[in-house]
N, C-alpha and C positions, 0 to 999 in steps of 0.2 A: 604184138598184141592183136588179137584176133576183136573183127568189126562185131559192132552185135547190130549193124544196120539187117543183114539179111536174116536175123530172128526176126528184127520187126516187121521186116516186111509181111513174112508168114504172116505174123498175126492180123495184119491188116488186110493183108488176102481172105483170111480165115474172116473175118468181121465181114469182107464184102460179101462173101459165101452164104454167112447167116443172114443176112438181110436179106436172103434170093435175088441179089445182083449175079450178075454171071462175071467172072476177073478177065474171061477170056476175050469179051465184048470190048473193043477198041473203044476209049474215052480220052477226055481232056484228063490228061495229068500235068500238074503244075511244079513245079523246084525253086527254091526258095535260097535266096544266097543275100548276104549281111556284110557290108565292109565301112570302116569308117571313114572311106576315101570316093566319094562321088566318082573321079576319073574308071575308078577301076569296078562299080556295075556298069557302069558303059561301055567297060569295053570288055566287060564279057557278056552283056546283051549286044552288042557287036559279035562276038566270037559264036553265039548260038542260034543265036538270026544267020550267019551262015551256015550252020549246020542244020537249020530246017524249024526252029522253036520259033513260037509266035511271042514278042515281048508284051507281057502285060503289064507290066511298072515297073519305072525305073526313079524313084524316089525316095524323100527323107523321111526316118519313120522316127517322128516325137518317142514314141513307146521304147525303141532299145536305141533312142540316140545315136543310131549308125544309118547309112542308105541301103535301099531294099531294092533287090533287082528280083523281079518272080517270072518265070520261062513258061510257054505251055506247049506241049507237043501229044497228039492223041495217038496212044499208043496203047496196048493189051496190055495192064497190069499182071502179069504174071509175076512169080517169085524170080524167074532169071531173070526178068525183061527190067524190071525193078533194080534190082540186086546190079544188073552191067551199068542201068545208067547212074544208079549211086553212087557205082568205084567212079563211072568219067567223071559227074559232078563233082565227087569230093576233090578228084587228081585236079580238075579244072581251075575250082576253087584255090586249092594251095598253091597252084603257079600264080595264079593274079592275087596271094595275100587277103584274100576274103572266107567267109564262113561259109560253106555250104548246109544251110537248114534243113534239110528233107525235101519231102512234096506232098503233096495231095491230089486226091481224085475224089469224086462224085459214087457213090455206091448206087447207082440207076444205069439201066441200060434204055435211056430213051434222052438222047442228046440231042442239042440245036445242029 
C-alpha cells in the first residue's frame, strides 16, 4: 500500500507557500511519536538525541492516554527533505513498537 504521507506533505508545503513563508528557509520542525510504554519514548529520544534532534518532551499525555516523546531538528522543509525523514521516523517508530504522529513547523521565516 502506497503512504499518502508525501501528499500531505505537498499540501502543507503548498499552505506554507500561501502564507508567503518561504519552505526553503531552514526552521524548527518537530515529530511527534505515541507509545503506551514510557521505557520506549525514552529510548527513542535517546536514539534521536544521538542523531542530532533536540528533545522537547518526553511525557504522559492525559489526552490519548499513551506517552509522548516530540523531537525538534531545524531543517528546510521541503517535500523530499519531509518525505525521507517520515519514511526514518515511521521505520524508527515500528522498531521501538510506538506510533509515529507526524510533525510540525512554524509557517514564518523569522526564528529565535
Amino acid at each position: 500500500m502506497k503512504s499518502i504521507i508525501p501528499i500531505l506533505n505537498r499540501k502543507v508545503i503548498s499552505i506554507i507557500k500561501s502564507l508567503d513563508a518561504n519552505p526553503e528557509e531552514t526552521r524548527p520542525v518537530t515529530f511527534w511519536f505515541y507509545s503506551d510504554d514510557e521505557s520506549v519514548v525514552y529510548q527513542l529520544a535517546a536514539r534521536l538525541q544521538n542523531w542530532g534532534y533536540n528533545i522537547i518532551c518526553c511525557e504522559y499525555s492525559p489526552s490519548s492516554n499513551d506517552w509522548l516523546c516530540i523531537v525538534e531538528q531545524y531543517i528546510m522543509p521541503t517535500a523530499e527533505n519531509l518525505d525521507q525523514a517520515c519514511l526514518e521516523m515511521k521505520i524508527l517508530a515500528t522498531q521501538y513498537g510506538a506510533t509515529f504522529d507526524g510533525w510540525e513547523t512554524v509557517a514564518s521565516t523569522e526564528f529565535e
